[in-house]
C-alpha positions as CSV (number, residue, x, y, z in Angstrom):
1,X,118.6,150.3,112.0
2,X,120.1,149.1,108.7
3,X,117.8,149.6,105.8
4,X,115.4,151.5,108.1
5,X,114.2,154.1,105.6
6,X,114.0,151.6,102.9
7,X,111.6,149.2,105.1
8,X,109.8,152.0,105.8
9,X,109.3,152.6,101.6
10,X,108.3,148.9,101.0
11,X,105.4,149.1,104.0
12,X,104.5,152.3,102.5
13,X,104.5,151.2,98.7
14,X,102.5,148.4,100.6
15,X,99.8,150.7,101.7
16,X,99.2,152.7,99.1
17,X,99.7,150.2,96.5
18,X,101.0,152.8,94.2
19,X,103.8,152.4,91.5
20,X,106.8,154.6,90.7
21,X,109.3,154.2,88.3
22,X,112.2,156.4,90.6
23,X,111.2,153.8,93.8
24,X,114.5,152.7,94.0
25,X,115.8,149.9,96.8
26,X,119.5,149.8,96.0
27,X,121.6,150.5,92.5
28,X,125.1,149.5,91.7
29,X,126.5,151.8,89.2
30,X,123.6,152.7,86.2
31,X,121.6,148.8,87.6
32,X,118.7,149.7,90.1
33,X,116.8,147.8,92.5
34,X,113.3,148.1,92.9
35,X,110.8,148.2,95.2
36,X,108.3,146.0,92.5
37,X,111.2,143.5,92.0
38,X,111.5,142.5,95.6
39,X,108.0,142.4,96.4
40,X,107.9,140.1,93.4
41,X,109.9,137.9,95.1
42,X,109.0,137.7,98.4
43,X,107.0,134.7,100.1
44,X,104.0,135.6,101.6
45,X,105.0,134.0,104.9
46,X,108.4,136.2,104.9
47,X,108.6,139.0,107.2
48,X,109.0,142.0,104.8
49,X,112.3,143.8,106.6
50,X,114.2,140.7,107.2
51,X,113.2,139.7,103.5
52,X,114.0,143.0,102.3
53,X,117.9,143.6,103.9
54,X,118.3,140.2,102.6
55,X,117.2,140.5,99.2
56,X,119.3,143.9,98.6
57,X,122.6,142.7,100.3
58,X,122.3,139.1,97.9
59,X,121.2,141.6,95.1
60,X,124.3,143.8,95.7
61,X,126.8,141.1,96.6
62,X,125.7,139.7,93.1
63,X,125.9,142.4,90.9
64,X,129.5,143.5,92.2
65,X,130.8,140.1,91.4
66,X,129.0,139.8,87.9
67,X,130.6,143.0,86.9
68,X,134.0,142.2,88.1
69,X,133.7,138.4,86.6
70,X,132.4,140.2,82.9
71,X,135.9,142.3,83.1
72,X,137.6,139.0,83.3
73,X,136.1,136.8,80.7
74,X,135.1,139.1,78.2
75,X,136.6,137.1,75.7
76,X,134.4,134.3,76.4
77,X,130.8,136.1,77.1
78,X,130.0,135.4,73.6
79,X,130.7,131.6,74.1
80,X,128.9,132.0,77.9
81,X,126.1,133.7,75.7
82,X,125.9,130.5,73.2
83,X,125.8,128.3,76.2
84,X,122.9,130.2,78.2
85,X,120.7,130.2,74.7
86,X,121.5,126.8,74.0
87,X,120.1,125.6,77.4
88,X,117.2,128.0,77.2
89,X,116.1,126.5,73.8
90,X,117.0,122.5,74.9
91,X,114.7,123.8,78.1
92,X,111.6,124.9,76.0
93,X,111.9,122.0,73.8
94,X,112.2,119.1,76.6
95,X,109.1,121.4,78.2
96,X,106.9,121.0,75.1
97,X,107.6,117.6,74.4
98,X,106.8,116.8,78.2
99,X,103.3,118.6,77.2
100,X,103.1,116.8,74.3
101,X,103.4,113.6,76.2
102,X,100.9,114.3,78.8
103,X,98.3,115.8,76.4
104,X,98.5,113.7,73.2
105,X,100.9,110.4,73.9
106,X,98.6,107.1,74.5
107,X,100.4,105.2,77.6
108,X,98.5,101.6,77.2
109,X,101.1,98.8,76.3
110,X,99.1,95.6,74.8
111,X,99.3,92.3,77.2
112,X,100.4,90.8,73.8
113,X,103.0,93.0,73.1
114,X,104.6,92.7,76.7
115,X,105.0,88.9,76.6
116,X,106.0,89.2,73.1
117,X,109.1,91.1,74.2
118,X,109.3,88.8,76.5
119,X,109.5,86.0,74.4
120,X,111.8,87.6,72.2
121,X,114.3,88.7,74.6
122,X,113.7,85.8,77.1
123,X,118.0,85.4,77.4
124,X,117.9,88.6,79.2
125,X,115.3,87.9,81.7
126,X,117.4,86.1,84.3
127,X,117.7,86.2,88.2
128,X,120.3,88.4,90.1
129,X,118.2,87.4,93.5
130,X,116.0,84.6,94.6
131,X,112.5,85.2,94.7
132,X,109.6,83.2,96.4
133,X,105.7,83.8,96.5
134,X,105.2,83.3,99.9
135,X,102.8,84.0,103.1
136,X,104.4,85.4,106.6
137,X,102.9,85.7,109.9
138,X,104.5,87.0,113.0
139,X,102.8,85.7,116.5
140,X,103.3,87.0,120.0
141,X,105.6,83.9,121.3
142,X,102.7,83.5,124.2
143,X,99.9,83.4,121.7
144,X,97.3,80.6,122.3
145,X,96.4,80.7,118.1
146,X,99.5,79.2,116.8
147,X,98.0,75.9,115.7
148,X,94.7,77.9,114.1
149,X,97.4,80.0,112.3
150,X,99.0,76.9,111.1
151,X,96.2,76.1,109.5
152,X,94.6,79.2,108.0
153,X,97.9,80.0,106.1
154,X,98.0,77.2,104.1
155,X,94.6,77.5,103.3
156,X,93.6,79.2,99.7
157,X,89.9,78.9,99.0
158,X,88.0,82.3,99.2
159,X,86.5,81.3,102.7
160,X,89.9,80.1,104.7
161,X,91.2,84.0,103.2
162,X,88.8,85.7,104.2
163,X,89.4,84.3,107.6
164,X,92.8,84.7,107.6
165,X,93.0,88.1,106.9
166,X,90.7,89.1,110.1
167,X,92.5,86.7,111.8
168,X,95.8,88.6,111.3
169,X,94.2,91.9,111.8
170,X,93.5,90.9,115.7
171,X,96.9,88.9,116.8
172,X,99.4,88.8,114.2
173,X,102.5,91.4,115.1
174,X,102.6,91.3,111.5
175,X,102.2,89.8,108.5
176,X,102.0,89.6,104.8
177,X,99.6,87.1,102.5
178,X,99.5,87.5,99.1
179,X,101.0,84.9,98.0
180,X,100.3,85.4,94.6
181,X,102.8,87.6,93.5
182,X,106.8,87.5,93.3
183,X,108.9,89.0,95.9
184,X,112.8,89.0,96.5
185,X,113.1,86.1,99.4
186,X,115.1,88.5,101.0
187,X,112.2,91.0,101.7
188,X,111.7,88.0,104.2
189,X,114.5,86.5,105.4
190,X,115.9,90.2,106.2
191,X,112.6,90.0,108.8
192,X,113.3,86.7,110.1
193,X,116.1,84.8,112.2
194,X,117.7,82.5,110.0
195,X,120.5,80.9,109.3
196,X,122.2,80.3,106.0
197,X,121.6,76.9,105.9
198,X,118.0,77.4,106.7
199,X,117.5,79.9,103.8
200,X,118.8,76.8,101.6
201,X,116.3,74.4,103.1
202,X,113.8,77.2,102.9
203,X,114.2,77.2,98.8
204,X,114.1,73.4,98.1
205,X,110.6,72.6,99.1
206,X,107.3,74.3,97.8
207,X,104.3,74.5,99.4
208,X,105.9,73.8,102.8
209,X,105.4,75.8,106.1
210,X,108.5,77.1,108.1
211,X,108.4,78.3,111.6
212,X,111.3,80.0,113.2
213,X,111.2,81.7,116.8
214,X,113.3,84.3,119.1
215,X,112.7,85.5,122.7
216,X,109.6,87.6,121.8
217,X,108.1,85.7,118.4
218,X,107.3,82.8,116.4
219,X,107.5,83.3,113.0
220,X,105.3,81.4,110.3
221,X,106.6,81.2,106.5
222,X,104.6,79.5,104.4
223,X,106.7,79.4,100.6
224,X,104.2,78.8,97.9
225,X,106.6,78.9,95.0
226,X,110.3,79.5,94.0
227,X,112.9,80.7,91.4
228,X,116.5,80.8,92.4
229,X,119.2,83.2,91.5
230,X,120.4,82.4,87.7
231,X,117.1,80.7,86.4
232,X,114.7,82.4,84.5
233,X,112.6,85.1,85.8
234,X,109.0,84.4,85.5
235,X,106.9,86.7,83.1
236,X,104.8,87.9,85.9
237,X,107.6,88.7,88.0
238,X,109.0,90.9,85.1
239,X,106.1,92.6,83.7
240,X,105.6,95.8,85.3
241,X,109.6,96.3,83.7
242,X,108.6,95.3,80.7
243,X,105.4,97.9,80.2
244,X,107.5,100.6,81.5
245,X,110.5,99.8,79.4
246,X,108.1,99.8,75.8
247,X,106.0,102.9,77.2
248,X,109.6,104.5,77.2
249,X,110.6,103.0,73.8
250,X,107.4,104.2,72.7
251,X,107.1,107.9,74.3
252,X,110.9,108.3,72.4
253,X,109.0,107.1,69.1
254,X,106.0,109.5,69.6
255,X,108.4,112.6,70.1
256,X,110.4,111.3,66.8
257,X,107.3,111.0,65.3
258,X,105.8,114.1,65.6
259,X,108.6,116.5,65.5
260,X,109.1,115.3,62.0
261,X,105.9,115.7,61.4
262,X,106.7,119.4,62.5
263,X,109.6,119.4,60.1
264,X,108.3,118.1,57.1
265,X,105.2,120.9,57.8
266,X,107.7,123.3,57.8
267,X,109.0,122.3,54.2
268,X,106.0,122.0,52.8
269,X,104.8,125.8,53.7
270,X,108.7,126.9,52.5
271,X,109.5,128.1,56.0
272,X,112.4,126.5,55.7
273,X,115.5,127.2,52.7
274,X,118.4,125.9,52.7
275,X,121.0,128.1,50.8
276,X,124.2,126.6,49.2
């Protein structure tokens, strides 16, 4: 069996749990595989001899072709070499700023200061989509509670919600009822059979119940509110952007912040010279 006697060193390195420096997997020219490498990267779920021919054939395969492609670009290892480190350091740095971030950077944004960007930058804040706040219920076409339903999802006082929600916990196929917040109208219309002139009626009225029905449902949309596509988006609608978007203005700011802090440090304990 391939590899035989070497499986039979790994179980054995296994048992005894001892370390040699001459335990030796595999070597290409003076480079030599060892058994601690390859235990160091095998999964504890692997099975150890198909893990094992695997790991020396990849092992081999690659050093054969890293020693032919370094005959080849010689020229250009130095360059390669500039490259690698240049990664490595733009790696350790986006790692410790990361740290940074999560240990020291404060992510609350002020209510103020989001509708003050806002209000500053209300030109940008305009519709791509229509949006509605709006209630949905989808019946059973045979249901006996249509008119009941009619009722509860108009209804807003604390009571008539209360109700409603049970209510659409027991018969509604499904449903959605906050009609507080903003939602692209074509989360719904996507859900229910419409026409395009309907969708048009649909946005022209608020506070109006729509009810639409196929073979197997009846459909209940109850539109609270609307914005169409080109007006201005509503504050509410847009705040969760707008947090996100000056936590990431501010997170850049924090990092500037602090690695010249680091900098001017550095000056001050004459780490740093500059010779001309």
């Amino acid at each position: 069996m391939k590899h035989s006697f070497l499986y039979l060193s790994v179980i054995l390195f296994l048992s005894c749990n001892s370390e040699k420096e001459d335990d030796y997997l595999a070597s290409y020219k003076d480079i030599n595989l060892t058994i601690e490498e390859v235990l160091s990267h095998k999964p504890e779920s692997a099975d150890s001899a198909d893990f094992v021919s695997q790991y020396i054939d990849k092992w081999l395969h690659s050093r054969v072709v890293l020693d032919k492609a370094n005959i080849y670009i010689d020229e250009e290892l130095e360059e390669i070499i500039s490259l690698v480190n240049d990664y490595k350091e733009t790696l350790i740095i986006e790692s410790y700023r990361r740290e940074l971030i999560n240990s020291q950077f404060d992510t609350t944004v002020n209510k103020t200061d989001i509708e003050k960007y806002y209000n500053d930058y209300l030109s940008d804040f305009i519709l791509n989509k229509d949006i509605i706040k709006a209630r949905i219920i989808v019946l059973e076409k045979e249901t006996l509670k249509r008119k009941e339903t009619e009722i509860l999802i108009r209804s807003h006082d604390k009571k008539s919600e209360v109700e409603l929600n049970s209510f659409c916990e027991m018969y509604a196929v499904k449903s959605f009822l906050d009609d507080s917040v903003w939602v692209y109208f074509s989360e719904f219309y996507q859900k229910i059979p419409i026409s395009e002139n309907e969708k048009r009626r649909i946005l022209s009225n608020k506070n109006k119940l729509h009810s639409f029905t196929d073979e197997n449902y009846i459909y209940l949309l109850f539109v609270r509110d609307y914005q169409i596509k080109g007006s201005k988006s509503p504050l509410s609608f847009e705040f969760n952007n707008i947090r996100k978007l000056i936590r990431d203005k501010n997170k850049i700011k924090f990092i500037t912040n602090m690695e010249n802090r680091f900098y001017n440090d550095a000056i001050s304990s004459e780490y740093i010279k500059i010779y001309k």
